[in-house]
C-alpha positions, -999 to +999 in steps of 0.1 A: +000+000+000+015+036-007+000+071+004-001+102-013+033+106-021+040+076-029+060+060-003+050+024+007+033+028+040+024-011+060-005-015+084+002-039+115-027-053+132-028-066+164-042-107+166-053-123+195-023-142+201-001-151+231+022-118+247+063-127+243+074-131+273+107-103+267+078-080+255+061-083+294+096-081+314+105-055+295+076-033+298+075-041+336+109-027+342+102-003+321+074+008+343+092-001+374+122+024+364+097+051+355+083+047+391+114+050+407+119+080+384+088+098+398+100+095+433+134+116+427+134+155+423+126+172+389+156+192+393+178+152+392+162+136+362+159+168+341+125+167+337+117+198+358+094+216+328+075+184+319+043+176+329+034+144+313+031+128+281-001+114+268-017+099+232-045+118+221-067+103+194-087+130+177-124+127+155-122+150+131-144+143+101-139+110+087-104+105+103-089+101+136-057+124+143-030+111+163-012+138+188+016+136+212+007+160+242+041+168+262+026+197+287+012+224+267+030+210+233+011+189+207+027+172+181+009+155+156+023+120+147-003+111+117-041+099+106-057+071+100-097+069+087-121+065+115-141+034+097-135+007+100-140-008+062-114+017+054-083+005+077-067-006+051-062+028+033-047+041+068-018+066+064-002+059+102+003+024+108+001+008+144+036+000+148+043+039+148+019+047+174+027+019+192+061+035+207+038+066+221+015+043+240+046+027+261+042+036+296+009+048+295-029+033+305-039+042+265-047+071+243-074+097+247-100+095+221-115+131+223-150+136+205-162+168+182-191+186+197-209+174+166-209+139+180-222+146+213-250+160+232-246+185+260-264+200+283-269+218+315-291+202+337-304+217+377-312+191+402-318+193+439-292+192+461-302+159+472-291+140+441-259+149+447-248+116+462-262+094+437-263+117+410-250+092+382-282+072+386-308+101+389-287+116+359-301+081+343-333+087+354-336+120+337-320+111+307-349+104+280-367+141+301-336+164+296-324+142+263-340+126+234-321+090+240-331+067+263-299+056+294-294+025+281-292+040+241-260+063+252-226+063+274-226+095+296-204+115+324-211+146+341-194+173+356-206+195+389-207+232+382-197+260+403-208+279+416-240+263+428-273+282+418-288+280+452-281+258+480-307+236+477-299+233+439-271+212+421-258+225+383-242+197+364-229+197+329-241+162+313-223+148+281-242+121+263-228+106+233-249+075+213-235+040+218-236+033+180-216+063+178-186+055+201-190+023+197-182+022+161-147+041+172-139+017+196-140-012+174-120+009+152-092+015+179-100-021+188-088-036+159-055-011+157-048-027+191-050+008+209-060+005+243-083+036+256-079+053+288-099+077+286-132+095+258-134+129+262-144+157+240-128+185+220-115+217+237-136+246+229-167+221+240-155+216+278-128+222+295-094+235+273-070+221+293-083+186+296-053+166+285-038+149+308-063+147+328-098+145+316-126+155+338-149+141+312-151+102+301-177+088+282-159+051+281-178+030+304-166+023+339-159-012+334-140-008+304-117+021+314-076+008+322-068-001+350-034-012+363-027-049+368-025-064+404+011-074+402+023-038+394-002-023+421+009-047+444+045-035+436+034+000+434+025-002+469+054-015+485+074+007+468+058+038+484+056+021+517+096+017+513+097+056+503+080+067+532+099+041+556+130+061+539+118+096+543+101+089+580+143+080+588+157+106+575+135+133+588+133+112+625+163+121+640+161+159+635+130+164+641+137+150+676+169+171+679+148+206+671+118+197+690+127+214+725+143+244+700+109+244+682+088+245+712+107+273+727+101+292+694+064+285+693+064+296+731+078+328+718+059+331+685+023+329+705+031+356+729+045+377+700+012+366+680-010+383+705+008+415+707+003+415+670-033+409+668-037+437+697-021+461+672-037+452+642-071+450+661-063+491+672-058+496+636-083+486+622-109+506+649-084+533+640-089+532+605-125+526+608-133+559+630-112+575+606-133+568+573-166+574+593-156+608+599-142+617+564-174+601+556-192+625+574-171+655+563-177+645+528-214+644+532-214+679+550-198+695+521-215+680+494-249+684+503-262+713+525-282+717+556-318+707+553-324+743+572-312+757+544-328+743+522-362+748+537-352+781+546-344+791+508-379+773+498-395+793+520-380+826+510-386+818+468-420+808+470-450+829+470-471+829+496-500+815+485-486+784+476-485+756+502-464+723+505-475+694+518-446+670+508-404+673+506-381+648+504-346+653+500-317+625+494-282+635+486-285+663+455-322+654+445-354+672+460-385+667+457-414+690+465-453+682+464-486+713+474-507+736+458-506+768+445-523+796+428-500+798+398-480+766+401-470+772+363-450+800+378-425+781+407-403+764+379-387+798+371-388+810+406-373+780+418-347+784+387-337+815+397-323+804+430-285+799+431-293+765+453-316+747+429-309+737+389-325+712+364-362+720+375-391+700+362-423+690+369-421+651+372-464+651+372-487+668+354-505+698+374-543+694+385-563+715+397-587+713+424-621+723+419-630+726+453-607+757+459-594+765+424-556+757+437-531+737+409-517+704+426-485+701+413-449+678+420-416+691+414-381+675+415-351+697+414-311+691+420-289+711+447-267+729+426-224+732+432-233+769+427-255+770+457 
């Protein structure tokens, strides 16, 4: 078979036949060194700036794009068509992808958003501890697939809309769908860890660590017993190391440290004394600026009465005034209440006069009923 540019590209595939035994000691060790590998400093094993390395297997269209995530680089190692009858015309072969998956629980096969189904769903609070199942309960009300029609995972929100409300972000995808993609991977021989979907859809930096998987639980990797087994004593030997090392200083310093801590709490409550003063100090301090400002922004309310008082005529009466910050507002009756705009106007304390009703008269006692709101003026 050759691709585009002619060179001959082969296609492995994976049968169902016994594992060499060099291929399982050597992955094993392989493993086993990169445990020990984890347990020394960055700064020792040069790999301060990494931050894993991870397959990701990406739908787009009708192919699936390989990528090597190290960190925040991708590099792309090839394609291959995502159906299966068309395998054979792949252009990256499994023995080439087969290096990347060393070391790792399998690729991440990340889904467009035109493959899946999301939505925000609001349950009560409740749910929360068995919210995969009432998520299943839901599914054919807040979805038009039935549970057992779809794979699905869910995310919590925050925050929370109310406290007696939950917000969860629910990814559905069909079962024919990923099916079909699994088979595909399937018969490449690439193991899945993980089905998430594309940035831009969820979360952007899901890479390494997706908070979304739509494979089922029982078919997601999981480490083999030996190795967890060995996993597990190794940490308990780490531990036994660093509990030694740490053991014998730690007993040395301990009258030292409790002679500083004796020390430190006495100095502690001087310091929260002070800062307590300070901030009662500080307090005070912007109530009365507070208060100043407020003085000398607005005027008395004497004087504002008292200027009322002096600009109206007398045979207008006031039966309302409220007054908050700059804005007054002035309610009675009066003879010629078309007049007290401009006499109200003319005062150096008032500006931007209007009516804010229309004037009525009474017919009782021939008086005009009339509202006014008006603004203290910098002027004034």
């Amino acid at each position: 078979m050759q691709d585009e540019s002619g060179s001959a590209v082969t296609l492995s595939v994976a049968t169902p036949t016994g594992v060499p035994v060099r291929r399982v000691t050597e992955n094993f060790f392989g493993w086993w060194g990169h445990e020990l590998k984890a347990l020394l400093p960055r700064q020792w094993t040069g790999d301060a700036g990494a931050n894993g390395v991870c397959v990701v297997v990406q739908v787009e269209r009708d192919e699936l794009v390989c990528s090597l995530c190290r960190g925040e680089v991708v590099e792309e190692i090839g394609r291959f068509p995502s159906l299966l009858a068309d395998i054979a015309d792949a252009q990256v072969t499994v023995a080439t992808l087969r290096p990347y998956l060393e070391g790792t629980a399998g690729a991440i096969l990340r889904l467009p958003d035109q493959q899946i189904l999301r939505r925000r769903v609001i349950l009560p609070a409740a749910a929360r501890e068995n919210l995969r199942q009432v998520l299943a309960f839901e599914m054919d009300r807040q979805t038009p697939f039935l549970a057992d029609d779809v794979y699905y995972d869910f995310q919590l929100l925050e925050p929370a809309p109310s406290d007696t409300e939950l917000a969860v972000d629910l990814v559905v995808v069909p079962r024919k769908t990923l099916d079909a993609l699994r088979a595909t991977m399937q018969r490449l021989d690439v193991p899945l860890a993980a089905v998430d979907v594309m940035p831009g859809v969820g979360d952007p930096q899901r890479g390494q660590d997706p908070r979304i998987n739509l494979l089922p639980a029982q078919q997601r990797a999981k480490q083999d017993r030996l190795m967890t087994s060995v996993n597990t004593v190794l940490a308990g030997l780490a531990v036994i190391l660093i509990i030694g090392m740490l053991v014998i200083p730690l007993v040395r310093m301990h009258s030292a440290i409790a002679q500083l801590d004796d020390q430190l709490n006495a100095e502690r409550g001087r310091a929260e004394q002070v800062a307590q003063l300070q901030d009662q100090l500080a307090a005070r301090s912007s109530e009365a600026r507070s208060l100043i400002a407020r003085k000398q922004v607005s005027p008395p309310v004497i004087d504002v009465v008292t200027e009322l008082a002096r600009i109206l005529p007398d045979t207008t009466w006031l039966r309302g005034l409220e007054l908050q910050g700059e804005k007054l507002r002035i309610q009675g009756e009066s003879s010629a209440a078309s007049e007290l705009i401009g006499l109200i106007e003319e005062s150096p304390l008032f500006t931007q006069t209007v009516f804010v009703s229309p004037v009525t008269q009474i017919l009782r006692t021939k008086q005009e009923r009339f509202q006014i709101a008006t603004e203290i003026s910098p002027r004034g």
